[in-house]
Steps between C-alpha positions, in 0.01 A plus 500: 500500500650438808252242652723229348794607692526286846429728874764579683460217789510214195843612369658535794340188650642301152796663577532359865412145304767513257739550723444241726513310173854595464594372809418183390704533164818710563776386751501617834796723606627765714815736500660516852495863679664696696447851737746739400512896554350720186526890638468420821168267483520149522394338176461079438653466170575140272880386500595477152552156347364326793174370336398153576237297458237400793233272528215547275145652685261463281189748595142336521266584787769801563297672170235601782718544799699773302177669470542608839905528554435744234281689695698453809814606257319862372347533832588850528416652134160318568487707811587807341265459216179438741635779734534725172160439372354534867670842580433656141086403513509700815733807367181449161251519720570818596507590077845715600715220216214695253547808588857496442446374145259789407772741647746348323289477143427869588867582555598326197266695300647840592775361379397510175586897423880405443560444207767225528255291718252559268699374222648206717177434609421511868392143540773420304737685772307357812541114357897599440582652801307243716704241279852656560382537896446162535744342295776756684396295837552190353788586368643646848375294776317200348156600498295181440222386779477928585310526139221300666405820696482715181349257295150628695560837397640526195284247293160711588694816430580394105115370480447867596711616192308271283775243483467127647584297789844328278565883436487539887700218588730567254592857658588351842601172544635381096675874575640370779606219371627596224731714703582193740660299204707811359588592884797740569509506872286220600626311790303208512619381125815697397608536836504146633585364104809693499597415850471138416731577177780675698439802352500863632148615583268685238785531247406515166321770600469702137423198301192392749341863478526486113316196476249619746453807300406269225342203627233817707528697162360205344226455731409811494401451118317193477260622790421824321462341182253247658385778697383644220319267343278433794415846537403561143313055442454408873334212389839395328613467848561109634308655799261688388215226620707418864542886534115555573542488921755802449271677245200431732682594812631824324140611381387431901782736568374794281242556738470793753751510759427661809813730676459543854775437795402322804603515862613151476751606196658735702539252788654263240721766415661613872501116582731496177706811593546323849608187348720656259657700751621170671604312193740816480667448825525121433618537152671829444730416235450282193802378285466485106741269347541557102787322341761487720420853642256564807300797584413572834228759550180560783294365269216358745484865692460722207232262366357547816486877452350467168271330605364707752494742264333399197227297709457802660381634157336199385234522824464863374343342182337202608554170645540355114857739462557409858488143407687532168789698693485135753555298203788746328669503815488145596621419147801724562556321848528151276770678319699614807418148668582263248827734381617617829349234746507175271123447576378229283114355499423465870598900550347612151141278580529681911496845350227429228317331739496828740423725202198307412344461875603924557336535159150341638494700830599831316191441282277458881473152403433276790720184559243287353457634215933541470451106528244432293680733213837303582343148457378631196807594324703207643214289346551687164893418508460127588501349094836685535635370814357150406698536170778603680499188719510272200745639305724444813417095481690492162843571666401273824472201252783625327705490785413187680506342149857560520483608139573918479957405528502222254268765279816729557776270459330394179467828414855627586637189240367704209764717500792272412769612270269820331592844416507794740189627362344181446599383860353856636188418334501179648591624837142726454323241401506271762480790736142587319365107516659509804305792612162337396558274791691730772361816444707619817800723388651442828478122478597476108813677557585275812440224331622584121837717559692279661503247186469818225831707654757269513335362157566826344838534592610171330322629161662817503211714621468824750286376796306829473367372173372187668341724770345700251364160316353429844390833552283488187436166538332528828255762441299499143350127600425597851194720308352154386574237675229332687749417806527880573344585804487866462369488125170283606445723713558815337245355229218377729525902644473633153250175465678427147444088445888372445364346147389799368871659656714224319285580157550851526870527646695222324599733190634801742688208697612320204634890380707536868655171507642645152598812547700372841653234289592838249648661811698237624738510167666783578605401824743209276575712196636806686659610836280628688622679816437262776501187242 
């Protein structure tokens, strides 16, 4: 049924086309900007009412040359994804991703004696709390491109369960985002939005972590439900014919795994403790900023010490636990990086990239054969980072079709003389077709604020309602828009064609966009504190 649908490269390639047909039919334009000073980080934002027009550029040859500005423009999620897929073939080579599965299937088992769980359901617990984990780190710092590195885990870990890859995906990165548009303390969105609207940071705190409750409350109950479903008809699953390479690869990992530590493990691991030991003299102290509030703490150190001592244990088992305990670890050195450290992809794709090649010579592989194993899961991530690349021609033609302000301008003219609620909605509306084009929160909210605060004041409504339009705005259509970097990617990993994605997905979108239109209500009926 779904042979009819077009692949992934033809829609976004006929989206790159009709754009640069637009150029040719709507005015050329362009707001003037600025650089001003949004909590203490220089931001380019529009001036309000300074739209003019420009001369027209009409895209025509440009259709192919923004084939490879957008790979020069996601240059470094491409990266990551090829480093990803190179370091995790190694870390599978070794079977140690498997054997952490059948532990954790095990685990989950013995679970079973309580009678709450057993009630609940222990799947059903595992997909919720992996849900609320997720969504809680997009909801604090912004999680987004991070969910690539999960992606790889989590999706084989639900075919495990008997669920399928959309159930995976699902768990970690729509979790994610689903936390990223109801954000409470994320500073990338809320942060820089209210800065631009002059008002005091990460107020409206209660209101934000009620509609998170919901909007992750929601989630939480159309995955099980679909959940559900697959595990009782998998053939009723939209992936049920696509989902054969995890179904193969997860009947090649039921086979015998052998448990032995090797010299070489052991070497990997004083090499680490060595290493470590240094990164805790260079980086003692790591600084956690939530809200307004910042924790300082010796984060990297006592890591360190961890570390030491569950590898320790793991090499007591076998190299497979010591390997697993590599990957916990350098998962929880992401956290500490990208919370305390702002590391961002070229620090996240170093430290994966040193997990994978440790992996290989932990497992007495020989650098060869850590090569060969690399090339071979770059090579499996390259429809992904090829996907990637075009999705990021759509906003080159975009922008040198001088096209995405007059879009805005257009856009911001609907509100006219409406309602406060009617205005609101407007105000999320053109942030969500906005959104389809900019999926950048960052960007949006330099470029959309500027004209939506001072427009709210003259209607009569709290600027933390328009930042809360924006808020919603920007996140529901970053899970299917084709100009999203992070969610071609995150579907090549889970290898999940974008057709079949828009087929499935639309409905549970279509339900978000309502429910944060239902949300933003109260924020003009009643006084909120911090409204």
């Amino acid at each position: 049924m779904f042979k009819r649908i077009p692949h992934t490269y033809t829609i976004i390639s006929s989206v790159i086309l009709l754009c640069a047909v637009l150029s040719w039919i709507i005015p050329a334009g362009e707001y003037m900007r600025e650089t001003i000073d949004v909590n203490g980080i220089s931001r380019t934002v529009i001036v309000d009412h300074s739209f003019h027009r420009v001369e027209q550029t009409p895209q025509t040859w440009q259709v192919f040359s923004s084939l490879l500005e957008g790979f020069e423009r996601q240059a470094g999620i491409i990266a990551f994804l090829l480093i990803m897929g190179g370091a995790f073939q190694i870390m599978n080579s070794s079977r140690a991703i498997d054997t952490g599965i059948f532990s954790f299937l095990n685990f989950t088992k013995g679970l079973e004696k309580h009678r709450l769980i057993k009630i609940l359901g222990v799947n059903n617990v595992v997909i919720s709390l992996v849900i609320i984990l997720f969504s809680l780190f997009g909801s604090v710092f912004g999680m987004s491109e991070e969910t690539l590195a999960f992606v790889i885990i989590i999706v084989p870990l639900a075919i495990s369960m008997g669920y399928d890859s959309i159930t995976g995906l699902c768990m970690v990165y729509v979790a994610a985002h689903i936390g990223f548009s109801g954000a409470v303390l994320n500073p990338f969105t809320i942060g820089i939005a209210q800065g631009l609207s002059d008002l005091p940071l990460f107020s409206g705190f209660e209101y934000r972590m009620f509609c998170w409750l919901v909007l992750t409350t929601a989630l939480i109950v159309c995955v099980l439900r679909y959940a559900a479903v697959v595990k009782k008809h998998p053939e009723k699953s939209p992936m049920y014919h696509a989902d054969a390479y995890w179904r193969k690869r997860e009947k090649e990992s039921c086979g015998e795994i052998s448990h032995v530590t090797t010299r070489q493990a052991w070497i990997v691991y004083l090499l680490l403790l060595v290493s470590l030991g240094l990164f805790s003299i260079i980086y003692p102290i790591s600084t956690f900023s939530v809200g307004e509030a910042s924790v300082t703490c010796y984060a990297v150190p006592t890591l360190s010490i961890l570390f030491a001592v569950f590898g320790w244990l793991g090499l007591r088992k076998s190299n497979q636990f010591f390997i697993l305990t590599l990957l916990a670890f350098t998962i929880l050195f992401l956290i500490i990086g990208v919370m305390g450290h702002g590391w961002y992809l070229p620090e996240i794709s170093a430290i994966f990239l040193a997990m994978g090649i440790l992996s290989g010579f932990a497992n007495s592989e020989h650098a060869d054969a850590i090569i060969k194993q690399f090339m071979d899961g770059a090579k499996d991530m390259l429809s992904a980072a090829i996907v990637v690349g075009l999705a990021g021609g759509i906003i080159q033609i975009l922008q040198d079709g001088h096209i995405i302000d007059p879009i805005l301008h257009s856009l911001a003219s609907l509100m006219g003389e409406a309602g406060k609620i009617v205005s609101l909605g407007v105000m999320y509306l053109i942030q969500t077709l906005i959104n389809l084009i900019i999926p950048s929160g960052s960007a949006k909210a330099a470029l959309t604020m500027p004209i939506m605060a001072p427009f709210s004041d003259v209607i009569g409504l709290s600027r933390q309602a328009t930042v809360m339009a924006y808020q919603f705005g920007d996140g529901f259509t970053n899970m299917i828009t084709p100009t999203s970097a992070v969610l071609m990617g995150a579907l090549g990993i889970a290898r999940i064609p974008y057709e079949i994605w828009v087929k499935w997905f639309w409905k549970i979108l279509l339900l978000f966009i309502i429910l944060g239109m239902v949300l933003l209500i109260p924020t003009v009926l009643f006084p909120l504190n911090g409204f």
